[in-house]
NUZAFI-954346 format. One record per residue (C-alpha): residue in three letters; x, y, z; residue number from 1. Coordinates in steps of 0.2 Angstrom, whole numbers. Example, Ala and Ser with C-alpha at 12.3 -4.5 7.8 and 13.67 -1.06 7.14 Angstrom:
NUZAFI-954346
(vexmi ALA; (62; -22; 39); 1)
(vexmi SER; (68; -5; 36); 2)
END
This chain:
NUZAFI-954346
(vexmi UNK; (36; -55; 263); 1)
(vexmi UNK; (24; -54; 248); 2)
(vexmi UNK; (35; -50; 231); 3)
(vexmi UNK; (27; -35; 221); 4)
(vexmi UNK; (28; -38; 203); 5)
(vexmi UNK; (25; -25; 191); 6)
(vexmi UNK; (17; -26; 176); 7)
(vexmi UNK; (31; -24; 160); 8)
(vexmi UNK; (22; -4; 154); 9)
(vexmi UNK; (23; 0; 173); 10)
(vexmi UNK; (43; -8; 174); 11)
(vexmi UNK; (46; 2; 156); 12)
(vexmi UNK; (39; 18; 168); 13)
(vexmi UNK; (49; 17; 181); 14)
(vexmi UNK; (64; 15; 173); 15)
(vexmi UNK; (64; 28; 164); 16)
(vexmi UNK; (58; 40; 178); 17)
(vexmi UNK; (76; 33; 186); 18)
(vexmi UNK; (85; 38; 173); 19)
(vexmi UNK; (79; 54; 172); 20)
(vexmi UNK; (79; 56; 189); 21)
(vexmi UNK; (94; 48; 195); 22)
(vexmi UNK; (107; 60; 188); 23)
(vexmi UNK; (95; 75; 193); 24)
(vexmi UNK; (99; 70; 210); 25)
(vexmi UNK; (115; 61; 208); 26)
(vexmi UNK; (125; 71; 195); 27)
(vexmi UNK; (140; 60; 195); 28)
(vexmi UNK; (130; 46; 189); 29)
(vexmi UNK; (126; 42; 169); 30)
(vexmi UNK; (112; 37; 162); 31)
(vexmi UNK; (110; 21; 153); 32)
(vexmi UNK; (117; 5; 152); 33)
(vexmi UNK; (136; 2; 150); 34)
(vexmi UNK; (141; 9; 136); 35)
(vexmi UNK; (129; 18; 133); 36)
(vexmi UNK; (131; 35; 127); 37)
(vexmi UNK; (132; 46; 145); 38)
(vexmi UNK; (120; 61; 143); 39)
(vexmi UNK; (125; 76; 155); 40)
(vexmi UNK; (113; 84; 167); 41)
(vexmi UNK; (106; 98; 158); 42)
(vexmi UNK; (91; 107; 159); 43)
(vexmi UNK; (82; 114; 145); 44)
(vexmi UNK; (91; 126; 133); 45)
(vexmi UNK; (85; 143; 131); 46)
(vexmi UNK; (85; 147; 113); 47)
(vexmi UNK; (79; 135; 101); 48)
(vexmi UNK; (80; 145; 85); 49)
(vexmi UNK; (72; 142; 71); 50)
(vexmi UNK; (74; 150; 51); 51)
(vexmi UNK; (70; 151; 34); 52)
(vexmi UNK; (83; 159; 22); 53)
(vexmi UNK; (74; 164; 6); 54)
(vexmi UNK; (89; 164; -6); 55)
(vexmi UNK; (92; 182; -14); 56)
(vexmi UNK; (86; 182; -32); 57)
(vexmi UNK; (74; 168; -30); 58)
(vexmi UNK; (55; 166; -25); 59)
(vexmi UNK; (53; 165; -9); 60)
(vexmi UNK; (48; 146; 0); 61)
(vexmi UNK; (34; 142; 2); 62)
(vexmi UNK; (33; 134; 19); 63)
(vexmi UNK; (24; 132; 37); 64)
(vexmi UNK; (40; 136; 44); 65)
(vexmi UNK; (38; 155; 39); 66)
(vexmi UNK; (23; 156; 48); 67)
(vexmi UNK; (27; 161; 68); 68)
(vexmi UNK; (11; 151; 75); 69)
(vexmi UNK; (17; 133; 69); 70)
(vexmi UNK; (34; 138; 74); 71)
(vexmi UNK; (24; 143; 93); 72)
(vexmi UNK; (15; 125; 91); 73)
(vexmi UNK; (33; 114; 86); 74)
(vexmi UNK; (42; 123; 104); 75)
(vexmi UNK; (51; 135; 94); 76)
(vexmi UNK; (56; 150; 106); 77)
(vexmi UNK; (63; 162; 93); 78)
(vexmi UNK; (57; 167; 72); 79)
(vexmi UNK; (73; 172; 63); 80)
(vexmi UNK; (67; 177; 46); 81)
(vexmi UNK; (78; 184; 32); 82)
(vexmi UNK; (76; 203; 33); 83)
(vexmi UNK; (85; 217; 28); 84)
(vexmi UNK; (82; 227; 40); 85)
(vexmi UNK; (91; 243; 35); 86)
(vexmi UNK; (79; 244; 19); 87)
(vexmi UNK; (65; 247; 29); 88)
(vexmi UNK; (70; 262; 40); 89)
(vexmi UNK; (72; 281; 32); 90)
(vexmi UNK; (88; 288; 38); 91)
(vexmi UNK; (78; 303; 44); 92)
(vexmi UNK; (89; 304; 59); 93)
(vexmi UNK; (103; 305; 51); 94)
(vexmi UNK; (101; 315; 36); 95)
(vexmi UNK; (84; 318; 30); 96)
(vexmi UNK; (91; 323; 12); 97)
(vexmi UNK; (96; 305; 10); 98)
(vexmi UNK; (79; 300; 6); 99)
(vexmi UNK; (67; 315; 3); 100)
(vexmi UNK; (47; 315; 4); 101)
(vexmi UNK; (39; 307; -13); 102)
(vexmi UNK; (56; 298; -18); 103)
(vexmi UNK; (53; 280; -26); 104)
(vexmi UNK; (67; 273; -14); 105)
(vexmi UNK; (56; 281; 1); 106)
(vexmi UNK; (41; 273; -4); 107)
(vexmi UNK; (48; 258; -6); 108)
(vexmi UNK; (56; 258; 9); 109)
(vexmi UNK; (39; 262; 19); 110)
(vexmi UNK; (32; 248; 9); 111)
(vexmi UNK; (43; 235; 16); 112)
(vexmi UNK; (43; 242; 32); 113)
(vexmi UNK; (24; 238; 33); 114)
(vexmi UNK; (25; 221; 29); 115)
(vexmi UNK; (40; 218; 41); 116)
(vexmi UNK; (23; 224; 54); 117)
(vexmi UNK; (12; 211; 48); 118)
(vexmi UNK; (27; 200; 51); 119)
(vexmi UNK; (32; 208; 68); 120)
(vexmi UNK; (11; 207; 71); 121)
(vexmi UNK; (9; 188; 66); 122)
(vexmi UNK; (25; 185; 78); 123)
(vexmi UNK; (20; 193; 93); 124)
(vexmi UNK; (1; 185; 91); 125)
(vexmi UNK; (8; 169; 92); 126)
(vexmi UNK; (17; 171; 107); 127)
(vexmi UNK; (35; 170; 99); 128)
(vexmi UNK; (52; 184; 100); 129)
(vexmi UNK; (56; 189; 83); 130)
(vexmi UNK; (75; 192; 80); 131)
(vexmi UNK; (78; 196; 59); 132)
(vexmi UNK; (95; 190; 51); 133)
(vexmi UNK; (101; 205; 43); 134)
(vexmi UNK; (114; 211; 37); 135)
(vexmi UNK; (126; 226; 43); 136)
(vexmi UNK; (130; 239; 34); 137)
(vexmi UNK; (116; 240; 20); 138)
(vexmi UNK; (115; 260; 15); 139)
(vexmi UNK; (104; 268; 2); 140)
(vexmi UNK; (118; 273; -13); 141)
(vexmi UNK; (113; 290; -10); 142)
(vexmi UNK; (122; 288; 7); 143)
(vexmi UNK; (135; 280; -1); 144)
(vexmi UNK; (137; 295; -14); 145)
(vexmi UNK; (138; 310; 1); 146)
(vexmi UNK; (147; 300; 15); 147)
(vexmi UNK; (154; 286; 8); 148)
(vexmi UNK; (174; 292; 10); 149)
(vexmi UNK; (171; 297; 28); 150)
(vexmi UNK; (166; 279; 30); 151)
(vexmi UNK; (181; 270; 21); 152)
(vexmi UNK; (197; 267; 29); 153)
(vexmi UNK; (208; 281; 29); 154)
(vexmi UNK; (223; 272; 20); 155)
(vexmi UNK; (210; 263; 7); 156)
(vexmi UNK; (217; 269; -8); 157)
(vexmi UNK; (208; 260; -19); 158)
(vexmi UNK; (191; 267; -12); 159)
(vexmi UNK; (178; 270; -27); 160)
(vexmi UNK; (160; 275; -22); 161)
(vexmi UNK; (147; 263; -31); 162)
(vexmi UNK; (161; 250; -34); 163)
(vexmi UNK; (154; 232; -39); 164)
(vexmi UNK; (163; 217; -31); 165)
(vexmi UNK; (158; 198; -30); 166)
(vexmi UNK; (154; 198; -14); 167)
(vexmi UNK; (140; 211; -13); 168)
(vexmi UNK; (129; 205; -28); 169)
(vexmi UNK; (113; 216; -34); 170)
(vexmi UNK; (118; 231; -27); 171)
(vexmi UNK; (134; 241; -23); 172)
(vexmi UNK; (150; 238; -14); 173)
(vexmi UNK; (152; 248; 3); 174)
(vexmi UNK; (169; 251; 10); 175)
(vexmi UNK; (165; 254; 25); 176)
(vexmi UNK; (177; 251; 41); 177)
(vexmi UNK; (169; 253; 59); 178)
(vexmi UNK; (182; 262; 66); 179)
(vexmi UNK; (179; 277; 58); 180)
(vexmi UNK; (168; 289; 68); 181)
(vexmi UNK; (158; 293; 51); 182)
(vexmi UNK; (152; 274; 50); 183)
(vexmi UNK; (150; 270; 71); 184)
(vexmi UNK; (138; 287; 68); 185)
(vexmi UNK; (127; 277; 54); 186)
(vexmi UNK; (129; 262; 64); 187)
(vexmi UNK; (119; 270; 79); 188)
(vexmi UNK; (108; 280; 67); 189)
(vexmi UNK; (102; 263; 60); 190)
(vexmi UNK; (99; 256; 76); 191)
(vexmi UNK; (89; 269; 82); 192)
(vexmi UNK; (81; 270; 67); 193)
(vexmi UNK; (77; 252; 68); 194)
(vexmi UNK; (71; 252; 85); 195)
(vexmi UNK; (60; 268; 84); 196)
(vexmi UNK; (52; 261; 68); 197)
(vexmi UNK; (51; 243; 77); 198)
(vexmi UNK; (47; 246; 93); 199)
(vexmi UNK; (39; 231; 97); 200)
(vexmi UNK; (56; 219; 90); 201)
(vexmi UNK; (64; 209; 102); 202)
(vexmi UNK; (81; 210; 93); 203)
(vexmi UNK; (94; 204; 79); 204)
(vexmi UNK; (101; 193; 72); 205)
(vexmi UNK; (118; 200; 66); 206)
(vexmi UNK; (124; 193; 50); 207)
(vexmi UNK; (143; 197; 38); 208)
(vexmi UNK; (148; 189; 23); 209)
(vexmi UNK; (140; 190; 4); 210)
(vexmi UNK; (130; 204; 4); 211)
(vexmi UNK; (115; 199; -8); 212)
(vexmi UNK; (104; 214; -11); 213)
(vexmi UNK; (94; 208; -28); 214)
(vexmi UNK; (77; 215; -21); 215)
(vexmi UNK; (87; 232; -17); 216)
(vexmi UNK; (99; 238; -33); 217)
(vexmi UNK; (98; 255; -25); 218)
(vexmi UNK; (106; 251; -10); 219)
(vexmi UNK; (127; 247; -5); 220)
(vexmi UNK; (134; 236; 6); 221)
(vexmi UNK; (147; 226; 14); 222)
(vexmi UNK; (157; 222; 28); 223)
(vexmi UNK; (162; 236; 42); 224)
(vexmi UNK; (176; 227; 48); 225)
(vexmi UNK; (193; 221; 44); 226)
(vexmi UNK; (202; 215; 60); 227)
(vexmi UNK; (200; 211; 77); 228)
(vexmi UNK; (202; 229; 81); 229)
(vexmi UNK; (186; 232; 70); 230)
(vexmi UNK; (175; 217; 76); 231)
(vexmi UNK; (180; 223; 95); 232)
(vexmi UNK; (173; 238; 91); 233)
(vexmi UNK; (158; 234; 82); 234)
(vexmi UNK; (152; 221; 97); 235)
(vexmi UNK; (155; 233; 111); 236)
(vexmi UNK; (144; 247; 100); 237)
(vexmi UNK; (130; 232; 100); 238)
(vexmi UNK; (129; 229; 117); 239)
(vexmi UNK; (129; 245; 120); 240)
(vexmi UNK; (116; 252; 110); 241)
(vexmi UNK; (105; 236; 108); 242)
(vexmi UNK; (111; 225; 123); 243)
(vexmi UNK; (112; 240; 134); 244)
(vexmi UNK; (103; 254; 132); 245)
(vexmi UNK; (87; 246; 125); 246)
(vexmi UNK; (86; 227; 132); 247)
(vexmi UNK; (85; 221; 116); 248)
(vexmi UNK; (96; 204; 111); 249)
(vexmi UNK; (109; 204; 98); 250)
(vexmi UNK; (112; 185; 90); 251)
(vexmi UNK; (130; 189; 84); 252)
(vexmi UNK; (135; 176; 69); 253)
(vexmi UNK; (153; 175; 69); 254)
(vexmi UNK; (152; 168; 52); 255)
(vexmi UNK; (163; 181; 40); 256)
(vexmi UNK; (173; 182; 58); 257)
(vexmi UNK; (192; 185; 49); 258)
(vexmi UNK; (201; 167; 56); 259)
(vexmi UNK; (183; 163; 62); 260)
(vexmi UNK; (189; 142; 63); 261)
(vexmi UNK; (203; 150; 74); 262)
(vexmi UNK; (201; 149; 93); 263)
(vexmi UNK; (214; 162; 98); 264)
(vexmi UNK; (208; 174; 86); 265)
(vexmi UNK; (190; 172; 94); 266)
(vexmi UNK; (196; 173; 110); 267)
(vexmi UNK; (205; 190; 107); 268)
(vexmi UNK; (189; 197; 99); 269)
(vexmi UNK; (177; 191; 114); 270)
(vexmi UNK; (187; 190; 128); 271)
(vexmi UNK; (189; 209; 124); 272)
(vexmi UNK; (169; 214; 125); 273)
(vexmi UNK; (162; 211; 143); 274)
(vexmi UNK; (147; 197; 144); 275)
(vexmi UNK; (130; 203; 143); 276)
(vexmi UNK; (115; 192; 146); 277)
(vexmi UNK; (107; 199; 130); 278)
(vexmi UNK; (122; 197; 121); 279)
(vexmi UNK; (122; 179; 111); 280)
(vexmi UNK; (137; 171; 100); 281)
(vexmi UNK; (129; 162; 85); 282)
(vexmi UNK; (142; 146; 77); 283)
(vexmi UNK; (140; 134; 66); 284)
(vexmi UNK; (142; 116; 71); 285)
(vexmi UNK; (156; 114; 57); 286)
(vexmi UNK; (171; 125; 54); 287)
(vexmi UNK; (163; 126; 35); 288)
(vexmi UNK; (150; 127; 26); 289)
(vexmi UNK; (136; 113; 32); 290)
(vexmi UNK; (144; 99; 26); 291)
(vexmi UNK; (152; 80; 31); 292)
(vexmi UNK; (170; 76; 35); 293)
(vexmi UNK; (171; 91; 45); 294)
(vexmi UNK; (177; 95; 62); 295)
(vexmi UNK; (165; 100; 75); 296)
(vexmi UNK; (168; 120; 77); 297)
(vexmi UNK; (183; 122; 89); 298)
(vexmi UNK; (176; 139; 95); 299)
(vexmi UNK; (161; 131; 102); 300)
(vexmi UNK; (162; 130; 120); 301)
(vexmi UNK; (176; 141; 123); 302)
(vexmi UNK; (177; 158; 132); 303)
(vexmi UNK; (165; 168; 144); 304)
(vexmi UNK; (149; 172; 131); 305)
(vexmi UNK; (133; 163; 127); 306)
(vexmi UNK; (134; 151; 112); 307)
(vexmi UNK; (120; 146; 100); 308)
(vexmi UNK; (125; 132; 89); 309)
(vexmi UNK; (119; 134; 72); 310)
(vexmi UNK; (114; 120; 61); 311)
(vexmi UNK; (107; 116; 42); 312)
(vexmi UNK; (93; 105; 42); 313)
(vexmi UNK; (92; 105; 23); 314)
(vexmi UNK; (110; 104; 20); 315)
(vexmi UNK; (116; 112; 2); 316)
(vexmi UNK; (123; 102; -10); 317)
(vexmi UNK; (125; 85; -6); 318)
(vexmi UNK; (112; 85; 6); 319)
(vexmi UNK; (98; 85; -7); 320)
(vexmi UNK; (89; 98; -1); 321)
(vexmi UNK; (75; 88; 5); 322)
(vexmi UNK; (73; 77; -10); 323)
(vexmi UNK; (80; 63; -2); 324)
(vexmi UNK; (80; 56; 16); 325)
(vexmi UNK; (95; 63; 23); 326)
(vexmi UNK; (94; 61; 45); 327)
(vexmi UNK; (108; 71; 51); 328)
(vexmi UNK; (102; 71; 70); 329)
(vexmi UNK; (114; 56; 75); 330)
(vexmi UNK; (128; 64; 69); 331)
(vexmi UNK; (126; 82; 76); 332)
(vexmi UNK; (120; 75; 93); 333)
(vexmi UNK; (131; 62; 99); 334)
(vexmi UNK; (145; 63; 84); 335)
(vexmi UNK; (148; 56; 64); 336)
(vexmi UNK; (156; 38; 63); 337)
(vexmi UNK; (171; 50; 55); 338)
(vexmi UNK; (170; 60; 68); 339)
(vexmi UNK; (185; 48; 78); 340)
(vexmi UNK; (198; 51; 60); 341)
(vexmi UNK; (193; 71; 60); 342)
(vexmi UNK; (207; 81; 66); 343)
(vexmi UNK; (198; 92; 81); 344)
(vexmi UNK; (203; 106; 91); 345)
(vexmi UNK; (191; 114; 102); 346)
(vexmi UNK; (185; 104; 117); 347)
(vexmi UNK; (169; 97; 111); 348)
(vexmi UNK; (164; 85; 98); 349)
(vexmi UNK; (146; 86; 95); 350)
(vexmi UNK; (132; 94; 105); 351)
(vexmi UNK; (129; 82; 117); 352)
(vexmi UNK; (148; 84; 123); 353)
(vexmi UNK; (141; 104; 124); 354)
(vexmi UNK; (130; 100; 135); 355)
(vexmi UNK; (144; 101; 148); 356)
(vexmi UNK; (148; 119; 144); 357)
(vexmi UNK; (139; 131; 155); 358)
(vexmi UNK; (137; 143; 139); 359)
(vexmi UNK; (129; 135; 128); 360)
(vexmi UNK; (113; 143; 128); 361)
(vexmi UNK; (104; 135; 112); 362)
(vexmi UNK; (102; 129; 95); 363)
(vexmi UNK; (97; 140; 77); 364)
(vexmi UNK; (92; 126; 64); 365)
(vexmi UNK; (89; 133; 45); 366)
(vexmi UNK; (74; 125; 41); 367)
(vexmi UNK; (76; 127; 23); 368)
(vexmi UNK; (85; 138; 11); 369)
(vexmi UNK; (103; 131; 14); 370)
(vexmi UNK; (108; 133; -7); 371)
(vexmi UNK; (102; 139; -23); 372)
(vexmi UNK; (93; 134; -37); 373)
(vexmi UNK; (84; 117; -31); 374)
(vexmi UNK; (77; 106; -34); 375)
(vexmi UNK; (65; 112; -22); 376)
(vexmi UNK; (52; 100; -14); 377)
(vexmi UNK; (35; 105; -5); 378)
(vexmi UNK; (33; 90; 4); 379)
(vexmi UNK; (47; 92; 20); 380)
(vexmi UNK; (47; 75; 28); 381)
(vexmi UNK; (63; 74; 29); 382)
(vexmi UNK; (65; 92; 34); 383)
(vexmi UNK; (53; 88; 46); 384)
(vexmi UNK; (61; 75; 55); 385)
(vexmi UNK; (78; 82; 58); 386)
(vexmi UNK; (68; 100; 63); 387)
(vexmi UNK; (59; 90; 75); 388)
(vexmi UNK; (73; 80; 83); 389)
(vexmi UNK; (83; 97; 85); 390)
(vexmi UNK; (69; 105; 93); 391)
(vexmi UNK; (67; 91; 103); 392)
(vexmi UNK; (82; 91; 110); 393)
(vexmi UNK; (84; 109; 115); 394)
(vexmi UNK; (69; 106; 124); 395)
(vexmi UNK; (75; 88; 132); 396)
(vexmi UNK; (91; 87; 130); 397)
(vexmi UNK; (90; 72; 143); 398)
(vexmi UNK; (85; 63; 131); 399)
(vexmi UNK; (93; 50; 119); 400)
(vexmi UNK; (96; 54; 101); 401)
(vexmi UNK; (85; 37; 97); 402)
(vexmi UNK; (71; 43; 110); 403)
(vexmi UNK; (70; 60; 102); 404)
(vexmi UNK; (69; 52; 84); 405)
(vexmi UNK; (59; 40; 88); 406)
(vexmi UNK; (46; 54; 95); 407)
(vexmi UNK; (49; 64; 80); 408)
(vexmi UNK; (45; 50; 66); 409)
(vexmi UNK; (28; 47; 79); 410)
(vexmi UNK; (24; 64; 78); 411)
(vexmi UNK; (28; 68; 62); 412)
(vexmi UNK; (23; 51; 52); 413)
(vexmi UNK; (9; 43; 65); 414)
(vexmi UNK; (18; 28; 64); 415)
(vexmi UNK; (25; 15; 76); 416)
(vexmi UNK; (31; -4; 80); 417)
(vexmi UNK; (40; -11; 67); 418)
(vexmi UNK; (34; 3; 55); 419)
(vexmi UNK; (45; 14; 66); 420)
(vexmi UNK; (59; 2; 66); 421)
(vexmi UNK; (59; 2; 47); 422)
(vexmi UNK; (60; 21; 46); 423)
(vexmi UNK; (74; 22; 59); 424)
(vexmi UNK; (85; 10; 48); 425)
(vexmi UNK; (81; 21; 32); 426)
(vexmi UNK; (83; 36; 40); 427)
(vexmi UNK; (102; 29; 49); 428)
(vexmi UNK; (106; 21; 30); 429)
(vexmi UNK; (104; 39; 21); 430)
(vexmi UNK; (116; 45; 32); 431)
(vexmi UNK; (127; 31; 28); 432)
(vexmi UNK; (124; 31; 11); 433)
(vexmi UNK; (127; 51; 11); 434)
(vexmi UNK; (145; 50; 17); 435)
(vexmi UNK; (149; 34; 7); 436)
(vexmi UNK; (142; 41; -9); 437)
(vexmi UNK; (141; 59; -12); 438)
(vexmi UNK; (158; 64; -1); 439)
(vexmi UNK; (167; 45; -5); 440)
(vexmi UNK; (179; 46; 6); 441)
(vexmi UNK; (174; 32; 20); 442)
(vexmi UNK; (173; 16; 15); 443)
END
């Protein structure tokens, strides 16, 4: 019998196409050779998320990665930009006196409202959802001044209307709990209001923490919840008004969650609210801020809800903000060479072990804006290149975190061979160099 011999591109071919075939059909089986990293059958994930977070008080970025149509073009499937949302709607719905006919603050707010519409129009023309982080509960001050002790909690003695605090910079501090019915009330009326102004929106994205509102001293905010009581509340109000009643999706960050790095207090909060298909769980890869020598989240890939994994591309601080090559796509995909001396506690350790979790629903990268005050670089190679491989693997997750570089740097620098090879080893030394030297603590 004649041998058939195939040509080494045409070998290369097939190979490949068994490897992504055979645990397609096979599930047991793992890809790769032994000891090879095993990549689990997955199929493309549904949300890859992408943002830019203007920092409050500072000029805006200028980058493509505010613009929905290159978003559209890289395989992006969802544009978060940094809105306040609550600043662009009147209140007339709940209390037209709060911001009467000819006011500066209404002006103002109609103002931004229409260029949240030309960013809404440039969204939807490229094809691409539009969920805004914003925060909740942002309130003109003349709210505050008329309701504001209906909103606090009832045994907050300390309450003082206009108060500042560190953690709401810019504007005014809001005591605000959810569980009084003054504040769920303004709750839903901001919700509708946002809706009926926006009706073309495809959702939120649902943000607590600081509240930074530097572009709007005449509004207060803040936090509506205290405890789990409070953020059980506040979830089963979103699904129900957004998830429910208009189809919209709410991207929950559980960010400011009290005990957020605790499994058992997510587990009380969200085992507590029923699923919802348009009701999404945002976490950060870390239990911290985005930095090294931390733990992958332990919430991730527990409980009954959708997850998005959330990820800095332009890490703050020691990262460099893009002034310096820093590739983090090894260690988020398949694990940091600390990861093994990290104390973890949830059941994944990076996101290719999350690809076993029949939850896990996508990824949210910050493109830039992880930081203040610079140095800010306009060229984003490096931004680029992890952007890419993210995106690259939320749409083939199949694929190696070498493969997915390795298209990234092509598409990205045009470059191949042993140019490629090169960049590889610079890219895999910065993230060397970045645990060696800026954190110091492996050797």
């Amino acid at each position: 019998m004649q041998k058939i011999t195939l040509a080494p591109h045409l070998r290369s071919l097939a190979k490949r196409i068994v490897a992504i075939a055979l645990p397609l059909v096979f599930p047991g089986v793992a890809n790769g050779a032994p000891g090879a990293v095993a990549i689990p059958t997955r199929a493309p994930l549904a949300y890859n998320l992408n943002m830019v977070h203007n920092n409050p008080g500072e000029a805006p970025f200028h980058t493509r990665y505010s613009d929905p149509a290159f978003l559209h073009a890289q395989g992006f499937n969802g544009y978060i930009p940094r809105v306040f949302m609550p600043c662009s709607i009147t209140f007339d719905n709940f209390d037209p006196t709060i911001m009467p006919k000819g006011s500066k603050i209404r002006e103002q707010t109609e103002a931004y409202a229409k260029v949240i519409d030309e960013d809404l129009s440039k969204a939807k023309a490229a094809g691409i959802p539009m969920y805004p982080f914003t925060d909740l509960l942002v309130v003109p001050q003349t709210l505050q001044e008329k309701y504001g002790k209906e909103m606090a909690a009832e045994n907050d003695k300390d309450y003082v209307g206009g108060e500042h605090a560190s953690a709401v910079l810019g504007g005014s501090k809001l005591r605000a709990n959810i569980l009084r019915p003054r504040t769920q009330e303004i709750v839903k009326a901001q919700l509708d209001g946002i809706f009926t102004r926006f009706p073309d929106l495809d959702g939120l994205t649902v943000r607590f923490g600081e509240t930074y509102l530097f572009e709007f001293p005449e509004y207060a905010g803040g936090s509506p919840i205290a405890d789990a009581e409070g953020q059980i509340r506040l979830l089963q109000l979103l699904r129900e008004e957004v998830c429910v009643k208009r189809n919209k999706k709410i991207f929950f960050r559980t960010w400011d969650f009290e005990n957020s790095r605790n499994p058992d207090f997510y587990l009380k909060v969200t085992n507590a609210v029923e699923p919802h298909p348009n009701l999404i769980f945002s976490i950060k890869n870390v239990a911290h801020d985005f930095l090294r020598m931390q733990a992958f989240h332990p919430c991730l890939g527990i409980g009954n809800h959708q997850q998005i994994v959330e990820i800095s591309s332009n890490p703050a601080g020691i990262g460099g903000k893009n002034c310096h090559p820093y590739y983090i796509g090894k260690g988020v995909i398949d694990g940091w060479e600390e990861t093994a001396r990290l104390k973890h506690e949830g059941p994944y350790a990076n996101l290719r072990d999350m690809l076993k979790c029949p939850h896990f629903a996508g990824i949210w990268t910050w493109a830039r804006g992880d930081g203040w005050e610079g140095p800010y670089t306009p060229n984003e190679m490096w931004v680029d290149i992890n952007e890419f491989v993210f995106s690259g693997f939320a749409k083939t997750p199949w694929l190696s975190e070498e493969e997915l570089f390795n298209a990234a740097v092509r598409k990205r620098c045009g470059i191949d061979g042993d140019n490629l090879r090169k960049m590889r080893e610079l890219c895999l030394l910065s993230t060397d160099a970045m645990v060696r030297g800026e954190c110091s603590m492996v050797t």
